[in-house]
Each structure stands twice: as C-alpha cells, then as structure tokens.
N, C-alpha and C positions, 0 to 999 in steps of 0.2 A: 763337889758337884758330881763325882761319880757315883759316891753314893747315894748321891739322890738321881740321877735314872737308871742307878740299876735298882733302887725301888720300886721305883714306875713300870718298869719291866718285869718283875716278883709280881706286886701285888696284880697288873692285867694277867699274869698266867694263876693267880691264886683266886682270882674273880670267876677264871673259867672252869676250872677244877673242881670249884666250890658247888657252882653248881652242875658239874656233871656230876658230883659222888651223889646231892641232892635228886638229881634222874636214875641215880642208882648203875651209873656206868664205873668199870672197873678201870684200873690204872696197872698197866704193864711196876710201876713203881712207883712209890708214894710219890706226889707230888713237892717238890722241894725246892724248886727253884723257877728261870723262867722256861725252862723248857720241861713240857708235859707227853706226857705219851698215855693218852686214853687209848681205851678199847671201845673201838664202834660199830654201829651196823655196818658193811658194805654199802649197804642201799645209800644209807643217810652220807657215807666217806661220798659217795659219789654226787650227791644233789651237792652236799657242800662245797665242792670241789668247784664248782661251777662257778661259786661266787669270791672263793678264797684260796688261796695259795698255799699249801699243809703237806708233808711227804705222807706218803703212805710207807712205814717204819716196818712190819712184818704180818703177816696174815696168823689168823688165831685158828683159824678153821673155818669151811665153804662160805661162813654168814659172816664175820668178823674179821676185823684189823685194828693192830694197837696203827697210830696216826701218831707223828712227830709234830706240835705245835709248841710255836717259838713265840715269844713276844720283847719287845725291847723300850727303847725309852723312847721311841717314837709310836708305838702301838696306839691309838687312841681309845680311849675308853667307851665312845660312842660305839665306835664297832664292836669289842668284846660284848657288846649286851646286842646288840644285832645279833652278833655269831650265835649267843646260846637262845638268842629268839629262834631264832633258827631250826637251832636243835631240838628246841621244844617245840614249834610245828612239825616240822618232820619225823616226829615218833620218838619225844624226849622222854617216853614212860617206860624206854625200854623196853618195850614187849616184841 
C-alpha cells in the first residue's frame, strides 16, 4: 500500500512538471520526485496563491521565484489539471 500512494503522489507532481517544461518553465532541479521546485513569474506565484497553498522557496531575481510544490496520496487529480489550467491562463507561454 505504500507504494502505491506514494505513486499517486510521484506521478501528480510528474503531471505538473510535465507540463510546466511543456510551457517552457525552468526547475531550480530536475524533477524526481513528489516535491517540485519550478521557477515562475512573480505575477503568476501571486494570482496562484490566491487559490492554492505553495511556499515561495527563494527569489531568482526582481520577476521570478523557484515555488516549493508538494503533492501526496491524497492530491487529487482533478485539481493538478485545474492548477496547470491555471497556469496556462495566466501567462503559461512564459513570455
């Protein structure tokens, strides 16, 4: 049983990973398990924020922060695809 939600919990944080390299967002370190540390807008750390619970991990400079997101075996998969809707409204082209 353990190893099956700490699969559940891998593949939700490999779900979101997947598609931030896909929007072309960078990773303080490769993605490997269930905890991720992208780099993001500011702007976008902040609208996010609003809706989800995420540390802010360390600042990259004036516009960016890598972001600590965790996921576990209670993560739901409905929300991970919210979260990166999300981030693709809010400016997922990275620009």
């Amino acid at each position: 049983m353990f190893f099956k939600i700490g699969k559940h919990a891998n593949d939700m944080a490999f779900k979101i990973s997947n598609a931030l390299e896909e929007l072309n967002y960078e990773f303080l370190g490769k993605p490997s398990s269930n905890q991720i540390f992208p780099i993001l807008p500011n702007k976008i750390i902040d609208e996010l924020l609003k809706n989800y619970s995420f540390y802010k991990w360390s600042k990259i400079d004036g516009e960016h922060s890598a972001v600590r997101l965790v996921t576990s075996w209670a993560t739901e998969e409905e929300v991970v695809y919210k979260f990166i809707e999300e981030i693709r409204k809010l400016g997922g082209n990275n620009e």
